[in-house]
Structure formats: C-alpha cells, structure tokens
N, C-alpha and C positions, 0 to 999 in steps of 0.2 A: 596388536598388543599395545603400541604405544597410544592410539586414537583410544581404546580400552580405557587404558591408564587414566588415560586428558579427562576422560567422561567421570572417572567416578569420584578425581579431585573435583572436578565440577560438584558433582551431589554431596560430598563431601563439604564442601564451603556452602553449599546452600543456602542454608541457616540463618549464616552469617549475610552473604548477600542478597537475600530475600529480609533482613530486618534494614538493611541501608537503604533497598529503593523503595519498603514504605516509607521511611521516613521521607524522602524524596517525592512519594508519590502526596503525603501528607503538607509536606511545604509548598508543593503545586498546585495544589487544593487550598491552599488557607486564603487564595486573595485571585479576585477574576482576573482575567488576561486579554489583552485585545491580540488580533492574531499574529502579529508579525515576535509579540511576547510569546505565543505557543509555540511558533515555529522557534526559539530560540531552546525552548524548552525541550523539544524533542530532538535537539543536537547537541544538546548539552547537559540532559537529565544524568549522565552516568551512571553509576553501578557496574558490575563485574561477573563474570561468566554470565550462566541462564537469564539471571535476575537484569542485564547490561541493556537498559535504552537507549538507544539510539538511532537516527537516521541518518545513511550517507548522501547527503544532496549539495548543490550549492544552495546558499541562502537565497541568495536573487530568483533562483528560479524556482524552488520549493513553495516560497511565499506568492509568487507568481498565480502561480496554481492554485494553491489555497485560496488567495484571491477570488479565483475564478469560480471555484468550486463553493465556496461560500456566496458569491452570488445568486448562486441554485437554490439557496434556503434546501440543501437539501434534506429528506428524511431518511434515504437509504444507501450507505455506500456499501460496496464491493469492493477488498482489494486480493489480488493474486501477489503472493508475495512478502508478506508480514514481517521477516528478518529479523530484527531486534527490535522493530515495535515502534519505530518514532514517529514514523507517515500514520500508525494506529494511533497515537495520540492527539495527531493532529485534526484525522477524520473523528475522531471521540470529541472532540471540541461543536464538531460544523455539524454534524447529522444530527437529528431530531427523534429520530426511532429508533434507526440499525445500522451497525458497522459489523458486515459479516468479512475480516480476513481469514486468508488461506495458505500455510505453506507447507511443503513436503514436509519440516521435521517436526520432531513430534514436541508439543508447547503443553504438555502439563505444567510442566513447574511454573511457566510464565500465567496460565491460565488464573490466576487469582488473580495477579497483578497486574495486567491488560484489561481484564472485566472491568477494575474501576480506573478506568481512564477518564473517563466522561465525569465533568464541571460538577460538582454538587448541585444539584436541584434539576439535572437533568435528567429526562427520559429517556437518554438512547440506552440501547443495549449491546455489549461487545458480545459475538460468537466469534469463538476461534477453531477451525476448521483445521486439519492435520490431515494429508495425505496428497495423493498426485492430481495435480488439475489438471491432466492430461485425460485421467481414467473417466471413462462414462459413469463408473459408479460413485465419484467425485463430485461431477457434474448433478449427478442426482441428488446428490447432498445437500449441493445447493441451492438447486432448484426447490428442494423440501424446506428449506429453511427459507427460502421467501415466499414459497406457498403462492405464487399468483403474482407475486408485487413484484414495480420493475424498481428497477433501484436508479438514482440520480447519478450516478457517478461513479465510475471501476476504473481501477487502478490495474493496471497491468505492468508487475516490476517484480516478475518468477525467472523463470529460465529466459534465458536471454539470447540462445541461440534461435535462428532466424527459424528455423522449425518449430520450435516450443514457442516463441510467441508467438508466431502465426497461429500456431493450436489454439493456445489460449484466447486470441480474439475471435478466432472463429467459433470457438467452442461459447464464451462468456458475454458477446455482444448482443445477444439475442435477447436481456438481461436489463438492456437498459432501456431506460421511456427515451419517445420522440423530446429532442432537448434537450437530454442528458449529454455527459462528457465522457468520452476516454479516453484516459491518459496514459502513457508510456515512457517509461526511463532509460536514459540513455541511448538517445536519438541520433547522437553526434556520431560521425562517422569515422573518427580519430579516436579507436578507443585501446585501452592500455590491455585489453585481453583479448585475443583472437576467437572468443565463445560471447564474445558482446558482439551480437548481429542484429541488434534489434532495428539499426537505419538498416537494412534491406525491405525491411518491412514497412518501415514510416516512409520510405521510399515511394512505393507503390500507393500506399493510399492515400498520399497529399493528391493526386490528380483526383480525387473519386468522395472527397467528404471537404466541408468548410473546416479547417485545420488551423494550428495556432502553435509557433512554438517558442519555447521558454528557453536561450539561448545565452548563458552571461555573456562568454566570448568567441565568436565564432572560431575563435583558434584553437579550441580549449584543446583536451585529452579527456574524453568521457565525458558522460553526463549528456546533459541537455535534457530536455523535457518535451514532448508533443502531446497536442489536444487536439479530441477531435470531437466535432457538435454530433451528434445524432441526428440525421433528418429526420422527419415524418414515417416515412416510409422503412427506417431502421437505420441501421448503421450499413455501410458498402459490404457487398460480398465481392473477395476479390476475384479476379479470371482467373481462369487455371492455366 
C-alpha cells in the first residue's frame, strides 16, 4: 500500500516535474559541451521523481570511461541498466546512430525526455527498452532493434549480483564488434551492499581479456569501473 501510495504521488507531481527537466533539458541544449562539461551534466542535471536525472558514479572514473568510449567514435551503444538516465546522457552525447538502454521498470514517463538527449544537430537515436535482460524474449528485443549490427560499446550496470551479471555478459557480449568495450560498474571489492557482486565476476575475466580499470582510490567503498577490449575472436567465454 505504501509503495502504491509513493507511485501515484509520483504521477501525480508529474506535470510539474516533467515541465522542470525540459526546461533543464533545454538549458543543456542551448550551448555545446566538451565531455568532462557532459559528464558534470549528468550528475547534476536534477529534477524529481520519474522526471530525476541522474548518474551515481565517481567523477574521475565516469569521465574515464567516457574518455575511452569516445575514443571509439562510436555509432552504437548498448547499456543494461538505464536508472535515472545520466550514463543515457552521456552515451547520447558520444554515439553517432544508437543508444539502445534497458531496464527492468518500466520508463514511459521518462520516455519523452531521454529520446531527446542527444546535442542538437545530432543523428543518434535514444530507444528505451523496459523489461528483464535476463529473459530470452528480452534478448530478442534486442537483438531486433539492432537488426544485424554490432554495437561499440555496452555498458553493463543492471543487477548486480554475481549471477545476474554474469547472465547479462553472457547473454549481451555476443553484441559487440571485434574492438569494442565492455564496461562494468562497481568492480571494487569493498562494497556497501552484500547484492554488489559484480568483482566476483571482474575477477575471473581480468586473466582471459586486455582489461583496464577505473579506480579513484583503491580504498574506496563501491564503485570503481572495469573495461574490457573485445578481441577479434569475441569477447572470453568464461569456464564453467
């Protein structure tokens, strides 16, 4: 009853917070940005409930990334995990064609306002994707929406326990060109929730792929960031 309640003050306010982040999304718009400007952007864009951009990253290692991934000139990213939409902003900036994200809840309301992410005078196009990237008929969703093409760059930052991200690379690796990058959040082994498994996983494929990771302090609590190159030959299948 009370999650009930929360939801339909959420629709409720809507309105209202769907007229603050155009205006927001309009201010971001009025003047180009080089990226370390995007990346501030998408940690700081605000707004409230549905309508709420944002990214949880550290700065150093977000930009990092971006970094990296903008070196790709890519045209097509991937990401698993969409949240509040700030890493969507930031691949709406770098890709050239398509930023298809994906997350379990369901992103109507945001769906206007994520589509126009991407710079004025750009050609990418935002699809946002609603349901489990676990499910085969998920998978085929997205497979339909690239139609053939491999994409530059997937983001993998959904479930985070060591099972579900293992799924999802196993399942979304297949996805990217020889070259491309896959990325993973919250790599650090010190992390503040006992459902953030994702270093068991980054664990095993640093011995098996050219790897790279995004680390501010080794000390930290959470976070951290891992890359991994795509060989030639794909991305590692791990042993069982």
């Amino acid at each position: 009853m009370k999650s009930s309640l929360k939801r339909l003050g959420r629709v409720l306010r809507q309105p209202l917070n769907a007229r603050f982040a155009f205006k927001r999304l309009k201010e971001y718009h009025a003047k180009s940005h080089g990226l370390e400007e995007v990346v501030n952007w998408a940690m700081n864009f605000g707004g409230n409930g549905l309508m709420r951009v944002k990214t949880l990253q550290i700065p150093s290692e977000i930009t990092r990334l971006a970094k990296s991934v903008q070196a790709l000139n890519p045209k097509i990213i991937l990401e698993i995990g969409t949240a509040s939409g700030g890493t969507c902003l930031i691949w709406s900036n770098l890709a050239s064609e398509r930023v298809i994200t994906c997350d379990l809840k369901e992103m109507t309301f945001q769906q206007p306002l994520f589509t126009q992410f991407p710079p004025p005078g750009s050609n990418c196009k935002v699809t946002l994707l609603s349901g489990d990237s676990h499910s085969p008929d998920f998978k085929s969703r997205v497979a339909k929406e690239l139609d053939g093409q491999k994409v530059d760059f997937l983001f993998i930052d959904g479930d985070h326990t060591e099972r579900g991200v293992t799924a999802d690379y196993h399942d979304y690796k297949e996805f990217v060109r020889p070259g491309g990058l896959i990325a993973f959040h919250d790599i650090v082994e010190n992390q503040p929730l006992p459902t953030n498994q994702v270093f068991h996983l980054w664990k095993r494929l640093k011995p098996l792929a050219e790897v790279e990771e995004f680390v501010n302090d080794p000390n930290q609590k959470g976070f951290g960031i891992g890359i991994l190159r795509v060989a030639e030959q794909g991305a590692p299948t791990l042993p069982a």
